[in-house]
Backbone as a printed PyTorch tensor [residue, N CA C, xyz], in Angstrom:
tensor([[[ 19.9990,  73.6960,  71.9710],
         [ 18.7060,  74.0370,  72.5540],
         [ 18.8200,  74.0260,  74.0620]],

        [[ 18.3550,  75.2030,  74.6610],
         [ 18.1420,  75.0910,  75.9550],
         [ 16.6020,  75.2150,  76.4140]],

        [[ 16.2830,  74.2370,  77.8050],
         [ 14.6250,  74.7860,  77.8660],
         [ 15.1020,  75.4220,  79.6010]],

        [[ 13.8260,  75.9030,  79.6860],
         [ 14.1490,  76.6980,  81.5890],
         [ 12.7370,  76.7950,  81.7290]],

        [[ 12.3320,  75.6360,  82.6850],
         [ 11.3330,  75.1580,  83.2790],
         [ 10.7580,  76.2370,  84.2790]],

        [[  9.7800,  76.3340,  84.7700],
         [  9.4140,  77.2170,  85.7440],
         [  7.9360,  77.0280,  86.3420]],

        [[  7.7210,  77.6120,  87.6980],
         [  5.4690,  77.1540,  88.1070],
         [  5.6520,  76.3300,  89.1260]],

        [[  6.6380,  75.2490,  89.5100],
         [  6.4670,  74.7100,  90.5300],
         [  5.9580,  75.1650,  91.5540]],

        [[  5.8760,  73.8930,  92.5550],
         [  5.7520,  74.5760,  93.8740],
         [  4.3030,  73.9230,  94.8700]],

        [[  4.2620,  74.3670,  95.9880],
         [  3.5130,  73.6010,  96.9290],
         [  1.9690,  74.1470,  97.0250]],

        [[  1.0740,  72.9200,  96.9150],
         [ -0.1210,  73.1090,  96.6470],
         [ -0.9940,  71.7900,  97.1220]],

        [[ -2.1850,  72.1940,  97.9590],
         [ -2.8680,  70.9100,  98.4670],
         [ -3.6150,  70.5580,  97.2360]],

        [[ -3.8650,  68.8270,  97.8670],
         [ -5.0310,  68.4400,  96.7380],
         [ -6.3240,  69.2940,  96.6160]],

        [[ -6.3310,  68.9290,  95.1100],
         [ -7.7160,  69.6900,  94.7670],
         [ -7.5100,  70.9990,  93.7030]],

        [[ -6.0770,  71.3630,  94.4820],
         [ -5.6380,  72.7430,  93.3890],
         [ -4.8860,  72.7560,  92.6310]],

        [[ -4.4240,  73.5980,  91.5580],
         [ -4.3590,  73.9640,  90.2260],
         [ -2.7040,  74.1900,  90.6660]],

        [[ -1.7830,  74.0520,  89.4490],
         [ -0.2500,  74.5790,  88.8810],
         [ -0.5900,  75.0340,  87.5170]],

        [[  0.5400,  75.8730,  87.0830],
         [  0.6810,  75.8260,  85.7050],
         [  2.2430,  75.7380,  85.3920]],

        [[  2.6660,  75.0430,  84.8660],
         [  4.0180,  74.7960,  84.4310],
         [  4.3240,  75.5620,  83.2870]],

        [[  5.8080,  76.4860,  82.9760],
         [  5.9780,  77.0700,  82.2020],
         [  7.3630,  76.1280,  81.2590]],

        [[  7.6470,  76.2350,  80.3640],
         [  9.0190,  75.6470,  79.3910],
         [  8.8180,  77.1290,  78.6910]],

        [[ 10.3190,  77.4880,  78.8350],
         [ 11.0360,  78.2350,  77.4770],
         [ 12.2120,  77.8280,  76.9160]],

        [[ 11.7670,  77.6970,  75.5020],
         [ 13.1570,  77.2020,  74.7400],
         [ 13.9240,  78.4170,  74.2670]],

        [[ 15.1670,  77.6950,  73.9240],
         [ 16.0080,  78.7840,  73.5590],
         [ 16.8370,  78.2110,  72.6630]],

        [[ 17.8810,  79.2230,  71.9520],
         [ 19.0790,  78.5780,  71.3650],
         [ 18.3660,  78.1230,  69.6730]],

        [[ 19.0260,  76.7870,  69.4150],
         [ 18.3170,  76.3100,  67.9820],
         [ 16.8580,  75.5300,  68.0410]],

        [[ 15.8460,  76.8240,  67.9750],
         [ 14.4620,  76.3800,  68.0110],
         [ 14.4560,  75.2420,  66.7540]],

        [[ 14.9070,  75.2880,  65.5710],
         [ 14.3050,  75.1470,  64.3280],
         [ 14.8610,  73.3500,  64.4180]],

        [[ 16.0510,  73.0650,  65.8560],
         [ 16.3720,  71.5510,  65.5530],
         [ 15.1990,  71.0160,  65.9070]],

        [[ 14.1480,  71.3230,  67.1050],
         [ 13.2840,  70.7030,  67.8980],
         [ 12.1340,  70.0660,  66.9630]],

        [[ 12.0300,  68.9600,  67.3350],
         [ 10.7730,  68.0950,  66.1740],
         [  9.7930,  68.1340,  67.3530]],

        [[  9.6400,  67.8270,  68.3980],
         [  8.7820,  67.4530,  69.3280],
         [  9.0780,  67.8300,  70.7990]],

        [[  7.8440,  68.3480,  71.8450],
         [  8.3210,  68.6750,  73.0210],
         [  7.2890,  68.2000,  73.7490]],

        [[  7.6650,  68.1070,  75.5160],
         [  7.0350,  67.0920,  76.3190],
         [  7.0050,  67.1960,  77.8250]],

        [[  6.5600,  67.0370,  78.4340],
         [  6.8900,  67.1810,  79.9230],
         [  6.7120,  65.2730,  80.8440]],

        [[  8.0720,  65.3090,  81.1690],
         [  8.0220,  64.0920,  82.2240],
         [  8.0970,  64.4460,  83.7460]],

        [[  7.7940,  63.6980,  84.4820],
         [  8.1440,  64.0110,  86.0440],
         [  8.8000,  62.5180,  86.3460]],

        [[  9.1840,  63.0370,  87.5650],
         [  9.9190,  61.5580,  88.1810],
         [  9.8200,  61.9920,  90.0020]],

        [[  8.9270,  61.0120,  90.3660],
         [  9.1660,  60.8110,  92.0310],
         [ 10.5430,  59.8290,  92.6970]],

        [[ 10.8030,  60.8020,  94.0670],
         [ 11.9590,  59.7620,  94.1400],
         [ 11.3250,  58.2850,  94.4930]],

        [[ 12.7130,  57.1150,  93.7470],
         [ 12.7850,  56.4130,  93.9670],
         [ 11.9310,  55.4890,  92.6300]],

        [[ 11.4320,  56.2210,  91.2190],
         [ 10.4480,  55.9690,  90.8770],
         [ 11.4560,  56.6550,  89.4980]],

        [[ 10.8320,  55.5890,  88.2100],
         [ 11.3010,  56.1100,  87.0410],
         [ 10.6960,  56.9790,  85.9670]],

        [[ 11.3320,  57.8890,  85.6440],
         [ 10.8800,  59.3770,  84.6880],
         [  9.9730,  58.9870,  83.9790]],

        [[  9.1140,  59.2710,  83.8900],
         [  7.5920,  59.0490,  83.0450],
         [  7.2880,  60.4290,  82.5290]],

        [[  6.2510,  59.9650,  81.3000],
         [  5.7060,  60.9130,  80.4730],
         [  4.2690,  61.4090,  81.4510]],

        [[  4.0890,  63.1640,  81.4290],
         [  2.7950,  63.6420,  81.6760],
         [  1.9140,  63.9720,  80.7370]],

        [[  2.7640,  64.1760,  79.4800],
         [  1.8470,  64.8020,  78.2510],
         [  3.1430,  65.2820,  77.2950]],

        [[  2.5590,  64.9640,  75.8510],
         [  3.7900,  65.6370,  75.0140],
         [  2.9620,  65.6360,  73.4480]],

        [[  3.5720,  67.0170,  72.9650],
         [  2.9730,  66.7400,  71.3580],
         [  3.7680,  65.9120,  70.9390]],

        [[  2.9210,  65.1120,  69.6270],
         [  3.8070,  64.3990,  68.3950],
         [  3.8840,  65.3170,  67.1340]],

        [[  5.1000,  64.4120,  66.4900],
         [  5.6300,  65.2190,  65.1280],
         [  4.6120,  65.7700,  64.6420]],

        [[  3.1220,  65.4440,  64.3680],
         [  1.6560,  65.7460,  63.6350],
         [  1.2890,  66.8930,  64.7880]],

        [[  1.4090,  66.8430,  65.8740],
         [  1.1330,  68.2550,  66.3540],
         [  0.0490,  68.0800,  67.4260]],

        [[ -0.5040,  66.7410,  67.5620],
         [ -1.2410,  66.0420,  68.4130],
         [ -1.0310,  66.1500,  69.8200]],

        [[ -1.8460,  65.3630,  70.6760],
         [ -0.8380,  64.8240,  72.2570],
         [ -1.2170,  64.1950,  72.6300]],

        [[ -0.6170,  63.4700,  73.3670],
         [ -0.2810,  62.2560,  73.9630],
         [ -0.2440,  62.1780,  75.5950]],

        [[ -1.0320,  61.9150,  76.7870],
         [ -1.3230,  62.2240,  77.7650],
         [ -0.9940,  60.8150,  78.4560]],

        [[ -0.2770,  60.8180,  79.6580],
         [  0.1240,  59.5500,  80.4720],
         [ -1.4420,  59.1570,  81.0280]],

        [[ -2.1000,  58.1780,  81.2530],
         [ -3.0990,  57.5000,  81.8920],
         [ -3.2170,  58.3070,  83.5290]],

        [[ -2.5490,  58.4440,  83.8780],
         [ -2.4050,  58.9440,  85.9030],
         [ -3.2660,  60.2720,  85.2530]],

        [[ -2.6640,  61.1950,  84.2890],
         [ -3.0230,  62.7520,  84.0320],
         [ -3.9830,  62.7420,  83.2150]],

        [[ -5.2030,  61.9170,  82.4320],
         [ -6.1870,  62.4130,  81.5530],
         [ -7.4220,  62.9820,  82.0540]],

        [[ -7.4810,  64.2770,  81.5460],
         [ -9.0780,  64.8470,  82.2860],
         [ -8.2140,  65.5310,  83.2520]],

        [[ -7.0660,  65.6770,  83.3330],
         [ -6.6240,  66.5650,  84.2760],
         [ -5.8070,  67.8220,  83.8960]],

        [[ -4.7300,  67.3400,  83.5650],
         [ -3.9120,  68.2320,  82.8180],
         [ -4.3020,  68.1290,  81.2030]],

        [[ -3.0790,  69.5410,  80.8610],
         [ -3.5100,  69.9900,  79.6020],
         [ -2.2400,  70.6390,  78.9850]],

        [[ -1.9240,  70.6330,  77.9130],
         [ -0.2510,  70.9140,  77.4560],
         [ -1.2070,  71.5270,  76.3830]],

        [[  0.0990,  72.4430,  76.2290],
         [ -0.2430,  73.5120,  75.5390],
         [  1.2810,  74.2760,  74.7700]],

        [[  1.0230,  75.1650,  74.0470],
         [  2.2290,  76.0100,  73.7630],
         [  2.3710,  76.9480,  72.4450]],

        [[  3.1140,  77.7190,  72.7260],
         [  2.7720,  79.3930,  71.5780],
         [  4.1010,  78.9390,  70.6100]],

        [[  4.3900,  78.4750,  69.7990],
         [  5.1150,  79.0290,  68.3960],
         [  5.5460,  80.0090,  68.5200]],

        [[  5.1060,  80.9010,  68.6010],
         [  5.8680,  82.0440,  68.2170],
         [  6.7870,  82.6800,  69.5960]],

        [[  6.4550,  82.1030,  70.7020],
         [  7.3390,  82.8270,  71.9220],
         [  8.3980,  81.5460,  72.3700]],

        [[  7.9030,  80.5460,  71.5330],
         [  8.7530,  79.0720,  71.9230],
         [  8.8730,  78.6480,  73.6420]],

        [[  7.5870,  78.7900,  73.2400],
         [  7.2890,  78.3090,  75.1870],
         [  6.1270,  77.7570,  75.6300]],

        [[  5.9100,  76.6450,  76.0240],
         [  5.2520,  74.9530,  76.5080],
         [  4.6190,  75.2960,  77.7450]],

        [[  3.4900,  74.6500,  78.1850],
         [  2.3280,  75.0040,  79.2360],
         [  2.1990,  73.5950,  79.8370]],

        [[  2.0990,  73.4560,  80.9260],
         [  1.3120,  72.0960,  81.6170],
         [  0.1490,  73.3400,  82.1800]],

        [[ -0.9660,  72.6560,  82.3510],
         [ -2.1500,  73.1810,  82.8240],
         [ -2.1330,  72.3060,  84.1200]],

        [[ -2.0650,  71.9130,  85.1660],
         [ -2.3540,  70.9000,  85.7860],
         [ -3.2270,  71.6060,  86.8160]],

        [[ -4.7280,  70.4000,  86.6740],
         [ -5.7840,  70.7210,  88.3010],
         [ -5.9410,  69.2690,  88.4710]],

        [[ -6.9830,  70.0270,  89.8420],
         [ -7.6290,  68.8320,  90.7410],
         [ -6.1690,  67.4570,  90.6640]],

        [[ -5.2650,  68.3960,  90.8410],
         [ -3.9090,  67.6040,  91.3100],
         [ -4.2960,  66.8040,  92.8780]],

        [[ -3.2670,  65.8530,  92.4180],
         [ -3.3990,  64.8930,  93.2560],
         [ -2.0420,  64.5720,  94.4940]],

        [[ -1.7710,  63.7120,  95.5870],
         [ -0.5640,  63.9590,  96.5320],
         [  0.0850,  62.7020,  95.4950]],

        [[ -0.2200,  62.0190,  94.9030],
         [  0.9370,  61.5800,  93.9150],
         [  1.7210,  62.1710,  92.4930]],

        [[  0.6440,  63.4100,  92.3480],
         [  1.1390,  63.9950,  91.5220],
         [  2.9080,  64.8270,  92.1850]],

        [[  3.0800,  64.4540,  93.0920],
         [  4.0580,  64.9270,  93.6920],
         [  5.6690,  64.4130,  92.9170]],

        [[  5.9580,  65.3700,  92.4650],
         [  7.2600,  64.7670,  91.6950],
         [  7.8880,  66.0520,  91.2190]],

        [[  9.3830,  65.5320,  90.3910],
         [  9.7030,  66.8420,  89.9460],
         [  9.3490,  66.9150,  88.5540]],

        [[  9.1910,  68.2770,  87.7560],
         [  8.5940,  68.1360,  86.7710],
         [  9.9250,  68.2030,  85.2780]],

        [[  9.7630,  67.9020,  84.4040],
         [ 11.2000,  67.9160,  83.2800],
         [ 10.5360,  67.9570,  82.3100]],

        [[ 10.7290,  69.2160,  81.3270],
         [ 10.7000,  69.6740,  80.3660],
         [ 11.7860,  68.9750,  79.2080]],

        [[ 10.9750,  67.8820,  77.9070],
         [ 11.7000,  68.0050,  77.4180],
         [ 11.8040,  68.2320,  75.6690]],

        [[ 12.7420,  68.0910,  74.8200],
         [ 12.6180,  68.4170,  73.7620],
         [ 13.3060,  67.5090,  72.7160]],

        [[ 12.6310,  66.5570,  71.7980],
         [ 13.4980,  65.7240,  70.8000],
         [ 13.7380,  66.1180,  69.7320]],

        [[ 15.2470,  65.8880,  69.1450],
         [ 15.6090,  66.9650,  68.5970],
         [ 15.3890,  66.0680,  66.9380]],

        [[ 15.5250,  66.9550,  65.9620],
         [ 15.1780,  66.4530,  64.6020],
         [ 16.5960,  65.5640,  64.4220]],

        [[ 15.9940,  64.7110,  63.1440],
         [ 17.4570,  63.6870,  63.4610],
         [ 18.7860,  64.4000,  62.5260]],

        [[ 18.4600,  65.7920,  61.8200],
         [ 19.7680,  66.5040,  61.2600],
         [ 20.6500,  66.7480,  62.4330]],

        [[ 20.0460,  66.8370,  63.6740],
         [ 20.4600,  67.4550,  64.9740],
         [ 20.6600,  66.5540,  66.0250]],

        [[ 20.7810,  64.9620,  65.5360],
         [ 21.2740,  63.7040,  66.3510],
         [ 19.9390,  63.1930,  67.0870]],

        [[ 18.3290,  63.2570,  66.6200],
         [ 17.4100,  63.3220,  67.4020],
         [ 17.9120,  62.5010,  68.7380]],

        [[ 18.0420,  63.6480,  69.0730],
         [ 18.3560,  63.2990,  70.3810],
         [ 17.8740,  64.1440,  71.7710]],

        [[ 17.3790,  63.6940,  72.9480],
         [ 16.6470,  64.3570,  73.8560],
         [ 17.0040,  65.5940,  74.4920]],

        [[ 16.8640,  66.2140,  74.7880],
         [ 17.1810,  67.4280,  75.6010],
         [ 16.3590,  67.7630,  76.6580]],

        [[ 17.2110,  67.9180,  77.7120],
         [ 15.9890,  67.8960,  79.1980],
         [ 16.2430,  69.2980,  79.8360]],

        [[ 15.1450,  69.8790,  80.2390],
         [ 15.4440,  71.0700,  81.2010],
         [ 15.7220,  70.7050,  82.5230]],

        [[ 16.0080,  71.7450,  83.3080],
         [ 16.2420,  71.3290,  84.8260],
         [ 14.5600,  71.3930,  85.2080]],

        [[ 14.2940,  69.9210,  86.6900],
         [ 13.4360,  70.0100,  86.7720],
         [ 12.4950,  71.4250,  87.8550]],

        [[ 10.9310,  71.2440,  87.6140],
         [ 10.8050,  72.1850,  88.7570],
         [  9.8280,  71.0760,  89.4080]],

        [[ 10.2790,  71.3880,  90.9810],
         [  9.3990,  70.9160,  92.2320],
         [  8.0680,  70.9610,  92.2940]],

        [[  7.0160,  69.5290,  92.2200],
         [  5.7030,  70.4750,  92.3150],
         [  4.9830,  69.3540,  93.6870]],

        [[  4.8720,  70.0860,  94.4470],
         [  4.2260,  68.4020,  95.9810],
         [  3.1330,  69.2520,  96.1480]],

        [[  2.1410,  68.2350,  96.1510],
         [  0.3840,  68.7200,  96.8490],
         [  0.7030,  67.7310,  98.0000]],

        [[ -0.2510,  68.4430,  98.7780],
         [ -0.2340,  67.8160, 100.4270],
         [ -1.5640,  67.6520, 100.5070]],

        [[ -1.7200,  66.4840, 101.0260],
         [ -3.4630,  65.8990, 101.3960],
         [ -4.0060,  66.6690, 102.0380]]])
């Protein structure tokens, strides 16, 4: 499985991103997918991710803000993110846990850059 992150980029508080994930390769290992960020100096945390049931799961910093999303059929993952914040400043990582026929094991995209400026 490969994912290829994309949407970053520079934006003051108050305004809107949308983060893109496309997967590729063996869709059918993926059980679950997710987006973390990590600021420097600061450890990779969850922003939002479905569970196996199809649900989601939203970090406390992002509720009422962002919004994850994603199409089945084009195999490609959404962050919605507004009324972003200057800590929302981090890089963003797409990722994907894989079913355990397939070593459930994580798979990370490269991240994309996203900094709001006060």
């Amino acid at each position: 499985v490969q994912l290829q992150a994309s949407g970053g980029g520079l934006v003051q508080a108050g305004g809107s991103l949308r983060l893109s994930c496309a997967a590729s390769g063996s869709i059918r290992s993926i059980a679950t997918m997710g987006w973390f960020r990590q600021a420097p100096g600061n450890q990779r945390e969850l922003v939002a991710a479905f569970t196996n049931t199809g649900s989601t799961n939203y970090g406390d910093s992002v509720k009422g803000r962002f919004t994850i999303s994603r199409d089945n059929a084009d195999n490609t993952m959404w962050l919605q993110m507004n009324s972003l914040k200057p800590e929302d400043t981090a890089a963003y990582y797409c990722n994907a846990l894989l079913r355990p026929g397939w070593g459930a094991r994580p798979v990370w995209g490269q991240g994309t850059q996203v900094t709001v400026s006060s």
